[in-house]
C-alpha positions as CSV (number, residue, x, y, z in Angstrom):
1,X,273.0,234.1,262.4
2,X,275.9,232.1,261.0
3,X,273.9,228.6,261.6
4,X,270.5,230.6,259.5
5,X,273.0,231.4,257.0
6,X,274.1,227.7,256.1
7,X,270.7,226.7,256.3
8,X,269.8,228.9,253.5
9,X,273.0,228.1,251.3
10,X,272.3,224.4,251.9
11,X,268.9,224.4,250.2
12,X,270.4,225.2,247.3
13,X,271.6,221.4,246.2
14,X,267.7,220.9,246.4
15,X,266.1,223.6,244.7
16,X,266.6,224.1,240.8
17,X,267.1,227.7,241.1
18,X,268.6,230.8,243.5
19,X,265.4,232.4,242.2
20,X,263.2,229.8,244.4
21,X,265.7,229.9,247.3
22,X,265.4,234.0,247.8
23,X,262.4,234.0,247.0
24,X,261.4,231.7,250.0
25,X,264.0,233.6,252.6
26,X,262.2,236.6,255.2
27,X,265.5,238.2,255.6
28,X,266.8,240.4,253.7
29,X,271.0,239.8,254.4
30,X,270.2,236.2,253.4
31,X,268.7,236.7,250.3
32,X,271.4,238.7,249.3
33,X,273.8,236.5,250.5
34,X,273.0,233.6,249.1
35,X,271.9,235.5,245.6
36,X,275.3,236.5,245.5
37,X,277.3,234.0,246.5
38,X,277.7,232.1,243.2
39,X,278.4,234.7,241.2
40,X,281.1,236.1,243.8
41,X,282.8,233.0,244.1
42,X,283.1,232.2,240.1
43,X,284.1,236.0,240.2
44,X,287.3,235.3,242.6
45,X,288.3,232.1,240.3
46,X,288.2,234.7,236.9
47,X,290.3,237.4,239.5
48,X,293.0,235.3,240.3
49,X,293.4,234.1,237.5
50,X,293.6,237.2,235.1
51,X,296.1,238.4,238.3
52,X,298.3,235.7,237.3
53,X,298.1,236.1,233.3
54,X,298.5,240.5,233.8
55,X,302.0,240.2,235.9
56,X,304.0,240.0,232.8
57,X,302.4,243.3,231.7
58,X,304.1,244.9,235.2
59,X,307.4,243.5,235.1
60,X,308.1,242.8,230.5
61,X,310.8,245.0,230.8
62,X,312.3,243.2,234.1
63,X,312.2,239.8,232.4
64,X,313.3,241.2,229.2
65,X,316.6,242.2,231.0
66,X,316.8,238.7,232.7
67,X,317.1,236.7,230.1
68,X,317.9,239.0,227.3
69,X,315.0,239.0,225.2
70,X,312.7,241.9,223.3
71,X,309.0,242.9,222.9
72,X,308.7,240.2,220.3
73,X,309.7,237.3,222.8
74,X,307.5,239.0,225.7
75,X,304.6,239.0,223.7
76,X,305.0,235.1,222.7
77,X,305.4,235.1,226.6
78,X,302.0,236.6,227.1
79,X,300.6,234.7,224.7
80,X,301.5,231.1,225.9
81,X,298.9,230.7,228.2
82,X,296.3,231.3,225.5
83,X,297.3,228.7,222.8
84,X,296.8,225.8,225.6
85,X,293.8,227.3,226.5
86,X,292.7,227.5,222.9
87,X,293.4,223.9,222.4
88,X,291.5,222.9,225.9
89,X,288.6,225.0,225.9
90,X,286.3,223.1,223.4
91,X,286.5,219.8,224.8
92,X,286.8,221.4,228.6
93,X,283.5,223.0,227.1
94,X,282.3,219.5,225.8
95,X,283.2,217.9,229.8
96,X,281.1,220.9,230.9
97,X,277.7,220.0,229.4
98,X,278.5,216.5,230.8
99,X,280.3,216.2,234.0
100,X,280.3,217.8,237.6
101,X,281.4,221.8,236.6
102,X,282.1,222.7,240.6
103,X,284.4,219.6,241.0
104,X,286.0,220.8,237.6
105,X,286.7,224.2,238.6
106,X,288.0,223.3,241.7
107,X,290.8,221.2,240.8
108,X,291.9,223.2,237.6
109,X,292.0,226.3,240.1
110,X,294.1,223.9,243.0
111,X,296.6,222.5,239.9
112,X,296.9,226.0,238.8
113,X,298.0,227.4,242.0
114,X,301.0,224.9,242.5
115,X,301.7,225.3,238.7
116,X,302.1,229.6,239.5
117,X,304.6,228.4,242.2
118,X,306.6,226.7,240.8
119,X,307.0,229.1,237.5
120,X,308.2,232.1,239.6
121,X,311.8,229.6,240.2
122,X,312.2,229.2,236.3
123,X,315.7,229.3,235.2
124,X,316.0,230.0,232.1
125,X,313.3,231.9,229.6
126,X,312.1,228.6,227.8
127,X,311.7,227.1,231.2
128,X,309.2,230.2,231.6
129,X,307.6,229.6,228.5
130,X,306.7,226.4,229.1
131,X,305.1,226.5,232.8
132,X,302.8,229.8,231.5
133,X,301.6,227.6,228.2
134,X,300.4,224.9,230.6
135,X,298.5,227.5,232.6
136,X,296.4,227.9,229.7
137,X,294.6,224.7,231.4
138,X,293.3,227.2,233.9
139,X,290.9,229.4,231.9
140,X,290.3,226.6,229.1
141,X,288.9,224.8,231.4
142,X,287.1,227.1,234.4
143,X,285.7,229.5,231.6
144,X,283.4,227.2,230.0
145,X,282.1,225.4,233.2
146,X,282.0,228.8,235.2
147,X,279.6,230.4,232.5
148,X,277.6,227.2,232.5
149,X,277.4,227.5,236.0
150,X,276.1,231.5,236.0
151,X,273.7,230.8,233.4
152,X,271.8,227.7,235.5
153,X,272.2,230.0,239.0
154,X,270.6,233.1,237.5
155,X,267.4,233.6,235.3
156,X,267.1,235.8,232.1
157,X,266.5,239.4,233.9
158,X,269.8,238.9,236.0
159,X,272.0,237.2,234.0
160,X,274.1,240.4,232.9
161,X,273.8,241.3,236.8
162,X,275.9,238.5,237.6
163,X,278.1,238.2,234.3
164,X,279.1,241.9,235.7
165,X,280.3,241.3,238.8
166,X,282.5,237.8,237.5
167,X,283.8,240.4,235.0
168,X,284.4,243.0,237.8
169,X,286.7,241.1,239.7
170,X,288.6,239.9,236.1
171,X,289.3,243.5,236.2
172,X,290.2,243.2,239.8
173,X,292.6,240.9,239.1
174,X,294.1,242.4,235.8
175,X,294.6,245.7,237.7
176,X,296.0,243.8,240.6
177,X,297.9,241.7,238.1
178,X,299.4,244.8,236.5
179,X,299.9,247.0,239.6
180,X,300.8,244.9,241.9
181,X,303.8,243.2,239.9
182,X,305.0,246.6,238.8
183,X,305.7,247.8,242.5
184,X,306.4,244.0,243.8
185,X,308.9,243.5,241.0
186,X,310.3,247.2,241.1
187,X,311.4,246.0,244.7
188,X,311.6,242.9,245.2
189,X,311.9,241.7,241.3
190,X,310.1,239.5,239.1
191,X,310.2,235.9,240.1
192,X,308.2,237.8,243.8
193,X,305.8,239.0,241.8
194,X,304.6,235.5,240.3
195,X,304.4,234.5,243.9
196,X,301.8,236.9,244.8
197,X,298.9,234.8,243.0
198,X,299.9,231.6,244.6
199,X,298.6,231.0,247.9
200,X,295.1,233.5,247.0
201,X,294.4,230.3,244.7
202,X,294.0,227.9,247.2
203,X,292.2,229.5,249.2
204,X,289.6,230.4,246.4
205,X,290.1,226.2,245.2
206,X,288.2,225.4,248.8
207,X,285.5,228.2,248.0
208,X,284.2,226.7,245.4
209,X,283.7,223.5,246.9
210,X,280.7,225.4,248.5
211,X,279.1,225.9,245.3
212,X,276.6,223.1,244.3
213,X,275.8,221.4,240.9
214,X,272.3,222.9,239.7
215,X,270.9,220.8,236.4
216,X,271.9,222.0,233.3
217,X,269.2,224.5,231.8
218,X,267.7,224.8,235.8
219,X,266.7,228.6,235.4
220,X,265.4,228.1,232.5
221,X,263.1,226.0,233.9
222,X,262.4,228.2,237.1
223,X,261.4,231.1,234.4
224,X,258.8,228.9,233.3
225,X,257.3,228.0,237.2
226,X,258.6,224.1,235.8
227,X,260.5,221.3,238.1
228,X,262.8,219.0,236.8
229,X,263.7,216.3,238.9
230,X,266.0,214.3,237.5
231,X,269.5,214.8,238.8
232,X,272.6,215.7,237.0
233,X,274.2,213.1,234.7
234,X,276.8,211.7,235.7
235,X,279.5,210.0,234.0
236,X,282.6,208.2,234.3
237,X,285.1,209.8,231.9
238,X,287.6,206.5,231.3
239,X,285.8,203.4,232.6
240,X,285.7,202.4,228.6
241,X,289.4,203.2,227.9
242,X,290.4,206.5,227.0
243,X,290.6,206.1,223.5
244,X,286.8,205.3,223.4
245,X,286.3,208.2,225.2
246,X,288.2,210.0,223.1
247,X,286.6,209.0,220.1
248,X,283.2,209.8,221.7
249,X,284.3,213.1,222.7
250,X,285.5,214.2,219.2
251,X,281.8,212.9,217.8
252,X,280.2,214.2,220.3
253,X,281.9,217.9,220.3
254,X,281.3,217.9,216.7
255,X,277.5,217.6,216.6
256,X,277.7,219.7,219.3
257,X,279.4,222.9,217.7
258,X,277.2,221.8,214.6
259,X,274.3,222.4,216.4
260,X,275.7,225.7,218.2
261,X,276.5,227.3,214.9
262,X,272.9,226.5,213.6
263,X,271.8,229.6,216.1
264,X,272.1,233.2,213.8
265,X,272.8,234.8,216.8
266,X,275.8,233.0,218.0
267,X,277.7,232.8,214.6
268,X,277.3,236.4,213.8
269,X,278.3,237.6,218.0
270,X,281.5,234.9,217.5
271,X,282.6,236.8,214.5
272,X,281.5,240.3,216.3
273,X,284.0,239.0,219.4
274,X,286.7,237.8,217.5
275,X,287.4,241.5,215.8
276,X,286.3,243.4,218.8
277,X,288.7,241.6,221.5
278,X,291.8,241.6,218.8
279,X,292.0,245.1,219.4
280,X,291.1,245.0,223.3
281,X,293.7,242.5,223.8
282,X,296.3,244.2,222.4
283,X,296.2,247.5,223.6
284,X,295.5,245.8,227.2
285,X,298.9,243.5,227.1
286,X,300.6,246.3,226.2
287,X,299.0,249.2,227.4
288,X,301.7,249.7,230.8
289,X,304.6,249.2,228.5
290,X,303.1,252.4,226.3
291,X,302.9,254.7,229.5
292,X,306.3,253.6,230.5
293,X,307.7,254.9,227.0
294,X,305.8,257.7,225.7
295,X,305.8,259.2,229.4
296,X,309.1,258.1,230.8
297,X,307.1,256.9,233.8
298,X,308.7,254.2,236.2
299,X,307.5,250.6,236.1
300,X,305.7,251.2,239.6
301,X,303.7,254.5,238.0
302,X,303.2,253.1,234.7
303,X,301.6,249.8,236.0
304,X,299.8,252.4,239.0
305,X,298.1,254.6,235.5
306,X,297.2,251.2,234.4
307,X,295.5,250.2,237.6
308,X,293.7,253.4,237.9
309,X,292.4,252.9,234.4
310,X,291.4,249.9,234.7
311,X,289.4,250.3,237.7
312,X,287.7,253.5,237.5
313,X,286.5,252.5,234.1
314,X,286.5,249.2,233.8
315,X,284.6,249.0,237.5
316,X,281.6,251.2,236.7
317,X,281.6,250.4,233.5
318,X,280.5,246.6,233.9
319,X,278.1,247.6,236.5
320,X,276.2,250.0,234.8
321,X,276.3,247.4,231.7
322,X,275.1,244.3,234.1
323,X,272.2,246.7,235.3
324,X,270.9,248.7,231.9
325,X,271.2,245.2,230.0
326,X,268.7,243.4,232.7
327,X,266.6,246.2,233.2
328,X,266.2,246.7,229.1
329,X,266.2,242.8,228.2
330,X,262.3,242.0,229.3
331,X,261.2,245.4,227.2
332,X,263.4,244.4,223.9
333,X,265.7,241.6,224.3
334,X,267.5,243.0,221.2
335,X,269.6,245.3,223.6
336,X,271.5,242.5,224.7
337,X,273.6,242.7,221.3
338,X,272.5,246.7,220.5
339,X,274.2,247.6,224.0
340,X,277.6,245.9,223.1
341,X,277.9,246.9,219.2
342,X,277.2,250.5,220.3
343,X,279.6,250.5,223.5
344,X,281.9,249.1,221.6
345,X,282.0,252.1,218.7
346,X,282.3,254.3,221.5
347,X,285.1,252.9,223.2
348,X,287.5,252.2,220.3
349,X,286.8,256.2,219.1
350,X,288.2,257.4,222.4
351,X,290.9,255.2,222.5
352,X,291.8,256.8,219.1
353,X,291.7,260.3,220.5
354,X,294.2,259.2,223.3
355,X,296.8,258.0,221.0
356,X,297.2,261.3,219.2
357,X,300.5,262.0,220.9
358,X,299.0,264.0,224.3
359,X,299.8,264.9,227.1
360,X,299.7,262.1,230.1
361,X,296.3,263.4,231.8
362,X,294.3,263.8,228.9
363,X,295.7,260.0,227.5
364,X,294.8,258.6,230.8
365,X,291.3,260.4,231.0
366,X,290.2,259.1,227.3
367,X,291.2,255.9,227.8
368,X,289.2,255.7,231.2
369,X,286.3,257.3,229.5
370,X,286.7,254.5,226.8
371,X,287.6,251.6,229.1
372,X,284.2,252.9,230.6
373,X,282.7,252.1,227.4
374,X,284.1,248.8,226.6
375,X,283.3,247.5,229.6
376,X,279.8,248.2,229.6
377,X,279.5,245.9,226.9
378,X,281.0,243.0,228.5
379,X,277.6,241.7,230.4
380,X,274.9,242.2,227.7
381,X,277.4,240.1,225.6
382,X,277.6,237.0,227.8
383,X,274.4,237.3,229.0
384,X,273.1,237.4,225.2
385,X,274.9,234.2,224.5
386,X,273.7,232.5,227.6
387,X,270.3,234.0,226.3
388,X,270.3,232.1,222.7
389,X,272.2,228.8,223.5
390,X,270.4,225.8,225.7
391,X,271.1,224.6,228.5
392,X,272.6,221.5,227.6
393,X,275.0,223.0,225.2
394,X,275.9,226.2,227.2
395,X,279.2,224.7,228.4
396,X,280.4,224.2,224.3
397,X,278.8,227.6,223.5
398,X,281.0,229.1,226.0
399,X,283.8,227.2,224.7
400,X,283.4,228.3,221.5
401,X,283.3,231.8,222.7
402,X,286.2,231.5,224.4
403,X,288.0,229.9,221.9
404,X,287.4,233.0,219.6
405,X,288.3,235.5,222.4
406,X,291.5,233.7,222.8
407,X,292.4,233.2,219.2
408,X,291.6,236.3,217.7
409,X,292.0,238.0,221.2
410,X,294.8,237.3,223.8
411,X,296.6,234.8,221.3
412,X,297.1,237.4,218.2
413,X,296.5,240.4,218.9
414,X,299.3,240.8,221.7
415,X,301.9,239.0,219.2
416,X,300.7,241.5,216.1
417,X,301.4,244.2,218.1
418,X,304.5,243.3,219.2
419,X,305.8,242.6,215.9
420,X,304.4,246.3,214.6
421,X,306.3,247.8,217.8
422,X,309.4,246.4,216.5
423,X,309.3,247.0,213.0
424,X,308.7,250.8,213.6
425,X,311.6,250.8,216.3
426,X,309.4,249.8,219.1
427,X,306.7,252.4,218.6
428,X,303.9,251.3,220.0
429,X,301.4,254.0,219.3
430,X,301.5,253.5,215.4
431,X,301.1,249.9,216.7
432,X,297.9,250.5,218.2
433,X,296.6,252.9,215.4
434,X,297.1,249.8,213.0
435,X,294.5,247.4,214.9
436,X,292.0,249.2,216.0
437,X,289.7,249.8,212.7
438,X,288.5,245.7,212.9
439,X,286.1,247.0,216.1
440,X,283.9,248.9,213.6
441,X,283.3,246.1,211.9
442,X,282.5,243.8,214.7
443,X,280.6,246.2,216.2
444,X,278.5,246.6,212.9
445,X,278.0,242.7,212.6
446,X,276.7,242.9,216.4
447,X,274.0,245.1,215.7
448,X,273.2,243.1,212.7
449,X,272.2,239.9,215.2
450,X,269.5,242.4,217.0
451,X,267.5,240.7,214.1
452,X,267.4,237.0,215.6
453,X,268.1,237.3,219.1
454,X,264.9,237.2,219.8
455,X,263.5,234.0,217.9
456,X,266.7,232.3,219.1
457,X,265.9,232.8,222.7
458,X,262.2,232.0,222.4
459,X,263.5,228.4,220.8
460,X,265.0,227.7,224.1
461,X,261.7,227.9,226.0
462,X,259.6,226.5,223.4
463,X,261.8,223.2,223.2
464,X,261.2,223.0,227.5
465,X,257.8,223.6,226.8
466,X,257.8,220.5,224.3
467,X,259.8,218.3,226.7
468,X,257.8,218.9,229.4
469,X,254.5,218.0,227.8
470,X,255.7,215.1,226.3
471,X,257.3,213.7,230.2
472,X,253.4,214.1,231.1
C-alpha cells in the first residue's frame, strides 16, 4: 500500500495538475491522499507559524511582569513580526512568480525554527523585540509562495476547499498558540512556552520537501483540457551581482503591482481586506487579555475560552465557507466576494452584542457564533483573488494581499488598541467598540466588486486561450 502510495504522489512532478493525477487513480484512499496532501502540508507551515506569533497573547501579562513593561509595549511586541513581514512580502511575492516556491518555503520555515529557539533565551525585552521582528521573514515570505502554490495544485471549483483547510490549521495554530502558552507559561513560564513551536517546525521544513513545483498558472490550464510543457523558469538570483538584481527586482515588482492593480476586483477586495482585518486583528491579539480582565479568569482559562472560541467557530466556520463558496462559484462566480462582504456584516454585529458588558457564557457564545461568521469568509476571499489574478502574477497578488492584511491588520490594529486600552485605564472593551465600525465599510466595498469578478476571471482564460493558439 505504502509503495502504491508514492507511486501516485510521484506522478505529480509530471502532470500539470492534482486534477489529472486523481482523476487517473482506481482507489479511492489514494485519491484522497494525494488530493489532499498539498493543501495539508501548506496548512501545517500556516499552523506553526500562527502558533508561534499567538504565544504572546497567552503569556502578555507574564512578560509584562518580566521586564516591566505595559499593554502599549506588548502590543509593539505583537506587532514586530508584522513590520518585517510587511517589508518582505512584496518582493518575497516578486521571488514567488520567479523562483522554486517549495525550496522557498522550506528554508524560511527551517531558519524560522532555529530563530523561535533562540528567542525564548532573550535577556532583556529589546533582545525580544528584535528576534520576533526578524520572524516577520517567516510569513513574508511562505505566504505569498504557499498561495501561489494552492492556486496551481487546485482548479477553480476547489480552490476555497483547499484555502479552508490551510486556514483551518492557522486556526489550529492560533488556538494552540494562545492555549497552549497560557497553561505552559502558567507552569512552567514564558520563555517554555516559546519553545513549544520549535522542534514542530522542523519537522514540517522536511514535509514540504515532498511537495513538487507545478508551472505557474498549471490548473488553469488543466480547466481548459490544455498541456503546457515547458518547465518552470528557473533563475539564478545573484549570478549578475546583487545590485543588478536588485535593480531588476524593483522594475520588475513595479510593473508587476501596476499590472495587479489594473484588475477592479483586486483593488476594491485590497481595500475591503484592509478595513475588515483591522478590526479582526485587534480583537484577536487581544481577545485573551479581555477575558482575563472583565472575568477575573486565570491566564490558563482565559487562554482555554480563547481556544474554545477559536475552534468551535473558527473550525466549522472555514469549512462550511471552503464548501458553499465551491459549490456556488460554477452557478454565479459573484459569491466568491458576496459570501465574504455578507459574513463579514454578520460577524462584526455579534461581536458588538458580546461587548455590552455580559455575563461570561453569553460573551463567549456571541463571539463563537461571530467567529463562525468571519471565518466563513476567509476561503471565498482567497479563492476570489486566486480567481481574478494570473498565474504568473499570483505570487505578487498574494503579496500585495498580504501586505494589506499586515498593515492595516496585525501591524495597526493591535498597536491602536493598545493605545485606546491605556488611555481609558486599560479598558479594553471601549477599545474594541472604537474599531469595529470600518468592517461595514469594507464589507460594503466587497459586495461592490460582485460587479467585475466575473469579467476579471474570464480574462485569465481568454489570455491562455490566446497563448495557446498562437504556440500552434
Amino acid at each position: 500500500m505504502r509503495n502504491v502510495i508514492l507511486d501516485e504522489c510521484r506522478k505529480l512532478i509530471h502532470i500539470n495538475s492534482l486534477t489529472v493525477v486523481v482523476a487517473k487513480s482506481e482507489n479511492r484512499i489514494i485519491k484522497k491522499i494525494v488530493y489532499m496532501w498539498p493543501m495539508l502540508v501548506l496548512g501545517l507551515v500556516t499552523m506553526v507559524d500562527n502558533a508561534d506569533q499567538s504565544i504572546v497573547r497567552g503569556v502578555a501579562l507574564q512578560i509584562e511582569k518580566t521586564f516591566h513593561v505595559g499593554d502599549f509595549q506588548i502590543s509593539l511586541l505583537g506587532a514586530a513580526a508584522t513590520v518585517v513581514n510587511a517589508l518582505v512580502t512584496m518582493p518575497a511575492g516578486y521571488l514567488a512568480d520567479r523562483w522554486h516556491r517549495v525550496r522557498s518555503i522550506m528554508i524560511t520555515v527551517l531558519l524560522w525554527s532555529l530563530l523561535s529557539t533562540f528567542g525564548s533565551f532573550s535577556p532583556t525585552f529589546f533582545t525580544l523585540f528584535m528576534v520576533r521582528s526578524l520572524l516577520g521573514f517567516g510569513q513574508g515570505i511562505t505566504e505569498p509562495s504557499g498561495n501561489s502554490l494552492l492556486a496551481d495544485y487546485y482548479e477553480r471549483n476547489g480552490r476555497a476547499r483547499a484555502f479552508s483547510m490551510q486556514q483551518a490549521l492557522l486556526y489550529v495554530g492560533v488556538a494552540l498558540g494562545t492555549t497552549g502558552s497560557s497553561i505552559i507559561g502558567q507552569h512552567l513560564g514564558w520563555r517554555a512556552a516559546y519553545l513549544m513551536v520549535s522542534i514542530p517546525g522542523l519537522g514540517i521544513a522536511l514535509l514540504v520537501l515532498l511537495l513538487h513545483e507545478p508551472f505557474r498558472g498549471s490548473s488553469d490550464y488543466s480547466a481548459l483540457k490544455l498541456r503546457k510543457e515547458d518547465e518552470p523558469k528557473k533563475i539564478k538570483l545573484f549570478d549578475k551581482g546583487f545590485g543588478n538584481f536588485a535593480k531588476n527586482m524593483f522594475s520588475g515588482l513595479y510593473e508587476d503591482v501596476k499590472t495587479i492593480l489594473k484588475i477592479p476586483t483586486l483593488r476594491l477586495t485590497l481595500v475591503g481586506v484592509a478595513s475588515i482585518l483591522f478590526t479582526v486583528s485587534a480583537i484577536g491579539f487581544w481577545l485573551p487579555v479581555f477575558y482575563l480582565r472583565s472575568f477575573h479568569l486565570t491566564q490558563s482559562k482565559a487562554g482555554i475560552y480563547f481556544g474554545i472560541m477559536v475552534i468551535l467557530g473558527g473550525l466549522p466556520g472555514l469549512y462550511v465557507g471552503g464548501k458553499l463558496s465551491d459549490r456556488l462559484v460554477p452557478v454565479n462566480s459573484e459569491t466568491r466576494v458576496i459570501i465574504p462582504g455578507v459574513c463579514a456584516i454578520v460577524s462584526v454585529s455579534f461581536f458588538l452584542l458580546s461587548f455590552a458588558n455580559l455575563m461570561l457564557l453569553p460573551t463567549v457564545i456571541l463571539q463563537t457564533v461571530g467567529f463562525f461568521a468571519g471565518t466563513m469568509a476567509v476561503p471565498a476571499l482567497r479563492a476570489g483573488l486566486s480567481d481574478v489574478t494570473p498565474g504568473t502574477l499570483r505570487g505578487t497578488g498574494f503579496g500585495a494581499f498580504n501586505l494589506t492584511s499586515v498593515i492595516f491588520g496585525s501591524a495597526i490594529a493591535p498597536t491602536v488598541v493598545g493605545f485606546f486600552s491605556q488611555l481609558f485605564g486599560n479598558n479594553l472593551r471601549i477599545a474594541f467598540i472604537i474599531v469595529l465600525p470600518p468592517v461595514y465599510i469594507g464589507s460594503y466595498l466587497l459586495i461592490r466588486a460582485r460587479k467585475h469578478i466575473d469579467k476579471d476571471s474570464q480574462a485569465i482564460f481568454q489570455r491562455i486561450l490566446e497563448a495557446n493558439k498562437s504556440d500552434n
